[in-house]
C-alpha angles and dihedrals in degrees: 000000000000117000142175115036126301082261100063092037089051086050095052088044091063100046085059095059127094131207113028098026100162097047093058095037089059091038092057095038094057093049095054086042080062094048101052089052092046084049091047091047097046085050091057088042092059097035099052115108113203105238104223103184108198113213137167141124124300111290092018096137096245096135086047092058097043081050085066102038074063094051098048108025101023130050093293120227122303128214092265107044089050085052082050078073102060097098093048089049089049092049096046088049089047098039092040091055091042084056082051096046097043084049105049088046091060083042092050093062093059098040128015092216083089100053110121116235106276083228089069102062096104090048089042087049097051107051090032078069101034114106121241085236088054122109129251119232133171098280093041076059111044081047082057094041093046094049089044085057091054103103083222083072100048090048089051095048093052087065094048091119080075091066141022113270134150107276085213093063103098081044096067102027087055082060097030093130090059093047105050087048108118097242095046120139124168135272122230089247082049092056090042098056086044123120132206110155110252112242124176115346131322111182123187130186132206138146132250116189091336094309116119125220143180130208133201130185120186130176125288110209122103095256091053096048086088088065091060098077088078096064099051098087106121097336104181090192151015127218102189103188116201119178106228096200084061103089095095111047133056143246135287100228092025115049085183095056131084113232088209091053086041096049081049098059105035079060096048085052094045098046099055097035120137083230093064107048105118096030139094117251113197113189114218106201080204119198097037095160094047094054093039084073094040107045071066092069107027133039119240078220080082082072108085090210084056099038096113096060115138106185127083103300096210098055112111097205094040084045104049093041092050087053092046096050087043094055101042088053089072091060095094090178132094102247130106122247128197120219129210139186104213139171107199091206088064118085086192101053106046089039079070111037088051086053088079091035091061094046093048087057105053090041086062089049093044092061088032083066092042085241117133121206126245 
C-alpha cells in the first residue's frame, strides 16, 4: 500500500540507493519538483471559472437575458421557483395598466379619441387604487381585462414609445384571464418577460462542455454603475447589452435623455476603460424583434446619434448595420469586438449567439496561458 505524497516516497527511495546518492536524490527530487508544478497547473487549469460581467443601459434586457442563460446552461427554473414570480407578474400586469390609465387620461385633455368608456369608471377606479404588491384575483383581472378591451387604451398604448411603460405589457394583459386564475403559476416564458428592476449584483455559475463560468448581472441604471467596480477582477469577458429598439424612447431615471444616446456613450465608456484593457467586449444589439416592428413606424433618424443616416430609415437590414457601425466606431482600441443581433426571449437564439461567446472566451484563455490551439 503507498502512502504519504510523491514527494516523501521520492525522498525514502534515495536514501536506498548507493553510489551516487546525492545525484539521484537531486534528480528525483527536481522531477518531482516538475511534477508537482505541472499538477499544480492542471489543477488551476481545471478549477478556473471564466468571469462574463453583463453590462448595458437600464432596461437593456440584460436580466432577461441572465434569466435564459439559466434557463439553457444552468438548472432552469422549478415549479416552484417560477411560482416565486407571481407577485412580480402581478405587479408588472397592475403598474403597466396605471401608467395606461395616467396616460390616456393626459391624452384625453388634448383629443377625445383617448377618453375611456363612461361605463368603465368602477373598473378605472378600482385599479387605479389597487397596490402593485397586491394580488391579482379573478376580478382584479376581468376589470383589467375590461379597460384593455377600451379602444382609449389601445390607442394609448400605440403611442407607448412617448412615455415608459413595461414592453411585456401587452404580453400579460393579452392572457390576463390565465394569470389572475387562482392556481396560476407562471410559465418559463412568464418568468422571462418579467420585470423587477436589478439593484446591486446577482451572479450565477454553471458549465458548458467542462468549462466553468461565472455571470453577473448588475443594474443598469445610472445610481447603481458605482456598484460595478466590484465585478471587474479578472473579467475574461463583457457582454455590453443595448436594446436596439431603444432609440426612440427615454430614460427611466431621465425623461430628457435618449436610451439609445445613453446606451452610446456608456459603451463607449466601457470599451476603452482602463479596466478593460485586456478583456473581450461582445456587443448584444439586444430587442431585435421588437425593433424590427417598430423601425416600420418610426424612423431611427428620431435618434439624434442616428440622425445622419442616409440610407432608408425604415429598412431593417440598412438600419441594424448603420447602428452597429455607429456603435463599434467608438471602440478606439485595438481589440476586436463582436457584434450580435439578439433577441433574449429567444433560446435560439441565445443558445447561438453564446456559442461565440464561449469560444472567444476560451481562445483568450488559451494565449493567456501561452498555449496555441491546434
Amino acid at each position: 500500500k503507498n502512502s504519504g505524497s510523491g514527494r516523501a516516497l521520492g525522498f525514502r527511495m534515495g536514501l536506498c540507493a548507493s553510489g551516487d546518492v546525492s545525484l539521484g536524490t537531486d534528480a528525483e527530487r527536481e522531477h518531482d519538483r516538475r511534477l508537482q508544478k505541472e499538477l499544480h497547473r492542471q489543477n488551476q487549469k481545471n478549477e478556473e471559472i471564466h468571469k462574463l460581467l453583463l453590462l448595458g443601459a437600464g432596461q437593456s434586457g440584460k436580466s432577461t437575458l441572465f434569466k435564459q442563460m439559466i434557463s439553457i446552461y444552468g438548472s432552469g427554473f422549478s415549479s416552484t421557483e417560477r411560482e416565486s414570480y407571481r407577485n412580480i407578474i402581478f405587479g408588472n400586469v397592475i403598474g403597466s395598466m396605471q401608467v395606461l390609465l395616467e396616460q390616456a387620461d393626459a391624452f384625453a385633455k388634448e383629443e377625445k379619441t383617448y377618453q375611456i368608456d363612461s361605463k368603465l369608471a368602477d373598473d378605472k377606479e378600482e385599479v387605479e387604487n389597487a397596490r402593485s404588491d397586491d394580488s391579482l384575483d379573478e376580478k382584479l383581472g376581468e376589470r383589467i381585462e375590461a379597460l384593455w378591451k377600451d379602444p382609449a387604451i389601445k390607442a394609448t398604448y400605440n403611442r407607448r414609445s412617448e412615455f415608459q411603460l413595461n414592453e411585456s405589457a401587452g404580453y400579460y394583459f393579452d392572457k390576463i384571464t390565465e394569470i389572475a386564475s387562482p392556481d396560476y403559476i407562471p410559465s418559463e416564458t412568464d418568468v422571462l418577460r418579467s420585470r423587477s428592476r436589478t439593484t446591486g449584483v446577482i451572479e450565477n455559475n454553471f458549465t458548458i462542455d467542462g468549462n466553468r463560468f461565472q455571470m453577473f448581472d448588475v443594474g443598469g441604471q445610472r445610481s447603481e454603475r458605482k456598484k460595478w467596480i466590484h465585478c471587474f477582477e479578472n473579467v475574461a469577458c463583457v457582454l455590453f447589452v443595448v436594446a436596439v429598439s431603444s432609440y426612440n424612447q427615454r430614460l427611466f431615471e431621465d425623461n430628457s435623455t435618449n436610451r439609445l444616446v445613453e446606451a452610446l456613450d456608456l459603451f463607449e465608456e466601457v470599451a476603452n476603460s482602463r479596466w478593460f484593457q485586456r478583456t473581450s467586449v461582445v456587443l448584444f444589439l439586444n430587442k431585435r424583434d421588437i425593433f424590427m416592428e417598430k423601425v416600420k413606424k418610426f424612423p431611427i433618424t428620431d435618434c439624434p446619434a442616428l440622425a445622419d443616416f442616409t440610407g432608408d430609415p425604415h429598412d431593417y437590414e440598412e438600419t441594424t448595420e448603420f447602428i452597429t457601425d455607429v456603435f463599434l466606431d467608438r471602440n478606439r482600441t485595438d481589440k476586436n469586438i463582436l457584434s450580435h443581433l439578439t433577441c433574449a426571449m429567444d433560446k435560439n437564439n441565445v443558445n447561438l449567439v453564446f456559442d461565440t461567446v464561449k469560444e472567444t472566451v476560451m481562445k483568450k484563455s488559451l494565449e493567456a496561458a501561452g498555449l496555441s490551439e491546434y
